[in-house]
N, C-alpha and C positions, 0 to 999 in steps of 0.2 A: 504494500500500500504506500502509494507516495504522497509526503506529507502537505498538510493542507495549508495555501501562502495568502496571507492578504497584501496588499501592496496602497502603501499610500504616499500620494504628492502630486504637488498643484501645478506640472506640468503634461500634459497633456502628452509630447513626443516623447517625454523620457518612459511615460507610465506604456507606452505602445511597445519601444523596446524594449522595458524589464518583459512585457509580457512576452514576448517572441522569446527571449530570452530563457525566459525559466518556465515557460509553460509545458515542456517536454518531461521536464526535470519534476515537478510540482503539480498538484492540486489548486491550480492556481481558482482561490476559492469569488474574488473579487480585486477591483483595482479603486479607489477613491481619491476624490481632489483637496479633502478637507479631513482633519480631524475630527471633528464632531460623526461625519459617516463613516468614518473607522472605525467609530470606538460603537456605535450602532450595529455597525455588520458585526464585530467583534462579538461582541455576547450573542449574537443570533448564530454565526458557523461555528465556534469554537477552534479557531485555526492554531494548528501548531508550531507557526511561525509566521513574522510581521516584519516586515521593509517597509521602513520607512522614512521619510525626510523628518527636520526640524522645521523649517518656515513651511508653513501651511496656512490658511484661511481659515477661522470659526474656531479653530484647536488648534494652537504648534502641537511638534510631534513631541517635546519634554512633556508638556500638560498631559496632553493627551497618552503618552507614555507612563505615566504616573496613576492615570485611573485604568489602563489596559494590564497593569500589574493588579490589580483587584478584578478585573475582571475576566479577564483570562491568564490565571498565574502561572500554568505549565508554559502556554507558551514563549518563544524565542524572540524577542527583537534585537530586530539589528537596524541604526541607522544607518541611510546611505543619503549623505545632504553634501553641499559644496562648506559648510561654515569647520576650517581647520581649527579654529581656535579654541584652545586648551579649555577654557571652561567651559565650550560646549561640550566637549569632549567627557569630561570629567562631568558635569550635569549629565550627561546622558547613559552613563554609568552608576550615576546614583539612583536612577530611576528603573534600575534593573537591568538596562540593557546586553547582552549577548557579545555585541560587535557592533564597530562603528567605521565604516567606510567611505572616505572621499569620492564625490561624484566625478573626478578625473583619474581613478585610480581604470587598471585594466578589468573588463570583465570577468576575465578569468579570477580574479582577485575575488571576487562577488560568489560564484561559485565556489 
């Protein structure tokens, strides 16, 4: 069974490529432009892992990372946003996160 992915962030061509990308690979359960419908789908699929950005509309992905650890706690997140700075970095590891990847890093990395 391969495992179940939501994928969120507010650009439209990047969210086209993850999907091509890992939908082979993944259950790719849903894609969103906002935090708030992340965190909605979230408690409805129960997915066992989440990509996603920091800057988002309605939810960043910290806030919004922070009530998706109450509400789906097995699952995995991993950021992948362009913000290198240490304290995103370090916020988004205090909020549970998994792994945290630059949006210029190579795909393969992602993988």
């Amino acid at each position: 069974m391969r495992p179940r992915l939501l994928i969120a962030d507010d650009h439209t061509l990047l969210l086209d490529g993850l999907r091509m990308m890992l939908e082979p690979e993944f259950d790719l359960a849903g894609v969103f432009e906002d935090g708030q419908a992340l965190l909605t789908a979230a408690a409805r699929l129960k997915p066992d892992l989440i990509l996603l950005d920091i800057a988002m509309p309605v939810l960043n992905g910290i806030d919004a990372a922070r009530q998706l650890r109450k509400i789906v706690p097995s699952a995995k997140l991993i950021f992948l946003t362009m913000h290198s700075d240490p304290d995103y970095v370090t916020e988004a590891f205090r909020t549970g996160a998994s792994g945290y990847l630059l949006k210029r890093s190579a795909a393969a990395e992602l993988m």
